[in-house]
TORGUZA-324710 format. One record per atom (N, C-alpha, C): residue in three letters; x, y, z. Coordinates in steps of 0.1 Angstrom, whole numbers, plus 5000, padded with zeros to 4 digits. Atoms other than C-alpha are relative to their C-alpha. Layout:
<rs>
ALAXYZ/...
</rs>
This chain:
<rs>
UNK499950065013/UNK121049824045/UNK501250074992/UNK499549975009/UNK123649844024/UNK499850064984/UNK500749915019/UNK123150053987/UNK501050064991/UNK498450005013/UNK125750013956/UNK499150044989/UNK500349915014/UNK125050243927/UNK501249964996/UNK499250085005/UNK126750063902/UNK499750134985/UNK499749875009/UNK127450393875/UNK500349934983/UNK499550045015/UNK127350343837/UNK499550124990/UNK499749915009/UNK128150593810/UNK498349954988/UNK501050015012/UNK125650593779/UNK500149844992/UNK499650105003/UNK127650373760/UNK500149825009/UNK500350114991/UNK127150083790/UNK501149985005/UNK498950034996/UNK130850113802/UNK499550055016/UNK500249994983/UNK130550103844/UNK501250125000/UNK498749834995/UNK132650463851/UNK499950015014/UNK500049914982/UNK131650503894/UNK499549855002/UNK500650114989/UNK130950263920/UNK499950045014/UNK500249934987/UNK129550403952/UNK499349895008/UNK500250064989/UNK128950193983/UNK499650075014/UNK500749894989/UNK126650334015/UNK499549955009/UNK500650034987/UNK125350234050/UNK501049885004/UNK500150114994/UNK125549894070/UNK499149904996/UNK500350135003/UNK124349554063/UNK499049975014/UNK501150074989/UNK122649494100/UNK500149864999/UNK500550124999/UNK122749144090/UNK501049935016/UNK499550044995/UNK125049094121/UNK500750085011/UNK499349934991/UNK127249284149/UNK501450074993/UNK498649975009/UNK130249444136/UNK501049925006/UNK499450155002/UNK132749214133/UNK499549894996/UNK500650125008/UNK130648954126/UNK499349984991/UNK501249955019/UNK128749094094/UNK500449944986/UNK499450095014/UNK129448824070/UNK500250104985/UNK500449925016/UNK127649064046/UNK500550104995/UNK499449885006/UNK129449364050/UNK501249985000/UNK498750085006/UNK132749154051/UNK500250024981/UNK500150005014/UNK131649074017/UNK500250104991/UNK500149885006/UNK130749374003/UNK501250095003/UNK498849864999/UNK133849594018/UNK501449874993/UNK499250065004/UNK135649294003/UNK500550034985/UNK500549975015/UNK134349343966/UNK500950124994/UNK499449845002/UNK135449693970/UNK501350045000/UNK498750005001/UNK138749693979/UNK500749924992/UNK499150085011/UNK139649423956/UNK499850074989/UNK499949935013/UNK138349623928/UNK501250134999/UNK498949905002/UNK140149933937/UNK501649945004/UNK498850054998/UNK143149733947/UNK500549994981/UNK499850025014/UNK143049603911/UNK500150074990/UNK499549915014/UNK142649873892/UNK500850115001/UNK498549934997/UNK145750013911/UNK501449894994/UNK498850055001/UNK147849743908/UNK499649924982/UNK499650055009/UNK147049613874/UNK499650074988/UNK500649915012/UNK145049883854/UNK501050105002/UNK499249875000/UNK147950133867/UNK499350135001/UNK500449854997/UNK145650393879/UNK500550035013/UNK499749954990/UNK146450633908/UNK498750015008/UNK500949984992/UNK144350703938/UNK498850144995/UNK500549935007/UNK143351033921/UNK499549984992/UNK501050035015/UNK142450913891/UNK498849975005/UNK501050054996/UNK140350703909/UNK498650135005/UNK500849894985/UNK138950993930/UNK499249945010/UNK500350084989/UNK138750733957/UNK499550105011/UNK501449944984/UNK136050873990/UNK499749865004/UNK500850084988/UNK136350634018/UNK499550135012/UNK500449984994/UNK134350714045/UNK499749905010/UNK500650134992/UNK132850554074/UNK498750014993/UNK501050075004/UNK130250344060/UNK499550064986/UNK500449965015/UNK130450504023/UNK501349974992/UNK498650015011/UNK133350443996/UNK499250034986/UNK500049965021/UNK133050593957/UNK501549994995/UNK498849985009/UNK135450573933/UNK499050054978/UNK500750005013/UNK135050683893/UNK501249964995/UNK499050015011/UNK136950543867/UNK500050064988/UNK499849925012/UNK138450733839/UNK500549894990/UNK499250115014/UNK139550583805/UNK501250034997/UNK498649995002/UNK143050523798/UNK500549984982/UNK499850005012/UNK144650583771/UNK500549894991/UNK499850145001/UNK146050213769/UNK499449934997/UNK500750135006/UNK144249953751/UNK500249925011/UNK500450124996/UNK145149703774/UNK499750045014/UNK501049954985/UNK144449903810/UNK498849994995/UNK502049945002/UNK140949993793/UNK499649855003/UNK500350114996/UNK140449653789/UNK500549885010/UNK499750084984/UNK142149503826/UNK498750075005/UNK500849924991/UNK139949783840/UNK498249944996/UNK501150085001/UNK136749653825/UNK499749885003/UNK500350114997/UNK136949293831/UNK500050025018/UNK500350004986/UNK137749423869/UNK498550055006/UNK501649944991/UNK134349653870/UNK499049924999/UNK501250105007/UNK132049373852/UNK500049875013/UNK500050114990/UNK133249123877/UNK500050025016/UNK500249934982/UNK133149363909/UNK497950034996/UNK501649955000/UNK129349453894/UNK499449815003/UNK500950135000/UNK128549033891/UNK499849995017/UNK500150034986/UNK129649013928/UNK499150115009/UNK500649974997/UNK127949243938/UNK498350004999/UNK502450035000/UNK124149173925/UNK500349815005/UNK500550124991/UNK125048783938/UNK499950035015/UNK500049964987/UNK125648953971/UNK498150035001/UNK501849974995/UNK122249113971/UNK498449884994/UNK500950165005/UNK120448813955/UNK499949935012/UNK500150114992/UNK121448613983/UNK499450095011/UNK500549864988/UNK120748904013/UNK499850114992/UNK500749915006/UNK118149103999/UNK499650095007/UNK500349954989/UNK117049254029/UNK501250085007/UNK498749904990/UNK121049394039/UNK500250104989/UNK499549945013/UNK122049464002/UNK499250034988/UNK500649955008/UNK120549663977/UNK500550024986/UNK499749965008/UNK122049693942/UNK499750034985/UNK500849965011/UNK121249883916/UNK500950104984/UNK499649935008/UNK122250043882/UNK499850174997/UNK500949855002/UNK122050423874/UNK501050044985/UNK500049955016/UNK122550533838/UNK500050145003/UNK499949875001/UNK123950813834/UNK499950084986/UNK500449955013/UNK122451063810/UNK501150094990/UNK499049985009/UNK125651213796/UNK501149925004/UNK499350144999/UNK128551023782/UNK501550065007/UNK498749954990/UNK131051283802/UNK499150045009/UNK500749994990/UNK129651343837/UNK501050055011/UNK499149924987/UNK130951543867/UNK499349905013/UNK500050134990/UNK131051263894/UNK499650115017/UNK500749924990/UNK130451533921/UNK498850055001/UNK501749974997/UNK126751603909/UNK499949865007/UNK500850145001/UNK126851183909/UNK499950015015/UNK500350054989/UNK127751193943/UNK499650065013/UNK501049924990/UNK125851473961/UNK498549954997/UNK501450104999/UNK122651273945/UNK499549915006/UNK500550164996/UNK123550943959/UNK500250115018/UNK500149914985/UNK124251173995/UNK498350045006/UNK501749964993/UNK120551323990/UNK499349905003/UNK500550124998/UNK119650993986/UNK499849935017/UNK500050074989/UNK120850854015/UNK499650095012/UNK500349884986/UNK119751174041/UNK498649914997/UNK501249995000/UNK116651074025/UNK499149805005/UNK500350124996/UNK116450694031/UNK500250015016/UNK500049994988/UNK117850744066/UNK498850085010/UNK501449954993/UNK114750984075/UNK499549905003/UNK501150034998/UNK112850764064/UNK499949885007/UNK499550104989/UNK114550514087/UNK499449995014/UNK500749934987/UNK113350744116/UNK499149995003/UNK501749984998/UNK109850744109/UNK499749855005/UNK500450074996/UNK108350484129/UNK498449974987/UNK501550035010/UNK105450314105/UNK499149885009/
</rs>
């Protein structure tokens, strides 16, 4: 299964977007679903390279196999703040139609973050424990 922690500050602005596992719905190569989903993803970070003018750093892009994060910072620019918003709002829609339609590959969900500055390395050794802890429980025959 795929599992998007879709990151939002206090104020309700999306700041991270972390992506994790496989989809299963298919063979690789032919994983409609994780087509989808690794699609979502690089068009966001594409986008808010080539038209919000951030850098890879900024981002603090982490691909991985079968995980990608990114956080976004705020820019001091009025009009990046607002490219970079309409790109997260519209990479978050695609992503909860993804798991609406394949509920069973794709999971997505919100996580509210309790302060409105946050160290994105606690965020993303949580979503890590997370996932050791989902994959256990993958193990366990029921």
């Amino acid at each position: 299964m795929v599992r998007i922690n879709i990151h939002r500050k206090k104020s309700g602005e999306i700041c991270g977007i972390e992506v994790s596992g496989h989809s299963g719905y298919a063979s690789a190569g032919n994983d409609i679903v994780c087509a989808g989903v690794s699609s979502l993803v690089f068009t966001a970070l594409n986008s808010l390279i080539e038209l919000g003018q951030y850098t890879d750093e900024e981002l603090a892009v982490d691909i991985q196999k079968g995980y990608t994060s990114f956080h976004i910072p705020e820019k001091s620019i009025e009009e990046q703040t607002y490219i970079a918003s309409i790109i997260r709002e519209t990479t978050r829609i695609g992503f909860e139609q993804i798991s609406e339609s394949y509920p069973k590959n794709v999971f997505s969900e919100m996580v509210n973050l309790k302060k409105h500055e946050h160290n994105m390395a606690n965020v993303v050794q949580e979503e890590q424990d997370y996932v050791s802890r989902v994959n256990y429980a993958r193990r366990i025959d029921f």
